[in-house]
N, C-alpha and C positions, 0 to 999 in steps of 0.2 A: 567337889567340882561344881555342884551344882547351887551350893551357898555362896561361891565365888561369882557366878553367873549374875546372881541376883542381888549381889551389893554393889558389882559395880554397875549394874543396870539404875540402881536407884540413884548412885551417885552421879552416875549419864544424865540421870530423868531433871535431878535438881538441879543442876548446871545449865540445862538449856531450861528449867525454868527461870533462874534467877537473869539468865541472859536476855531470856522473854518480858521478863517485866523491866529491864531494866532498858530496853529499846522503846519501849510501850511510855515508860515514863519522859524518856527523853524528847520522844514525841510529840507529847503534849506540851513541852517546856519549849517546845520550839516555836518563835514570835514571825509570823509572817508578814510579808510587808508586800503591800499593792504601790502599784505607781497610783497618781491623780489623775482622774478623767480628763479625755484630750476634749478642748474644746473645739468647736468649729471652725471660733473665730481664732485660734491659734494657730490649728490646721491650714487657716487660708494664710494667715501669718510669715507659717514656717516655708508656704511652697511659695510666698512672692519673696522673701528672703533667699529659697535658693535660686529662683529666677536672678536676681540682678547680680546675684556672683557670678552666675556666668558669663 
């Protein structure tokens, strides 16, 4: 009983390792993406553009 306890304990233990690194990897493979800085002169741009729509 108690060799059963312990194989599948270790079979447990590698599973959520291989799980752990394989989140960990993916992770890193992941490409993040920023918007471009809002200019000022855009900002004033965008708000007299929605001024004359209305």
């Amino acid at each position: 009983m108690v060799m059963w306890s312990i194989v599948v304990s270790i079979i447990f233990t590698i599973i959520i390792l291989l799980l752990t690194l394989l989140t960990i990897q993916q992770g890193y493979g992941y490409k993040h993406t920023i918007d471009p800085p809002v200019t000022k002169d855009k900002t004033q741009q965008e708000a007299e553009d929605q001024e004359t729509k209305e």
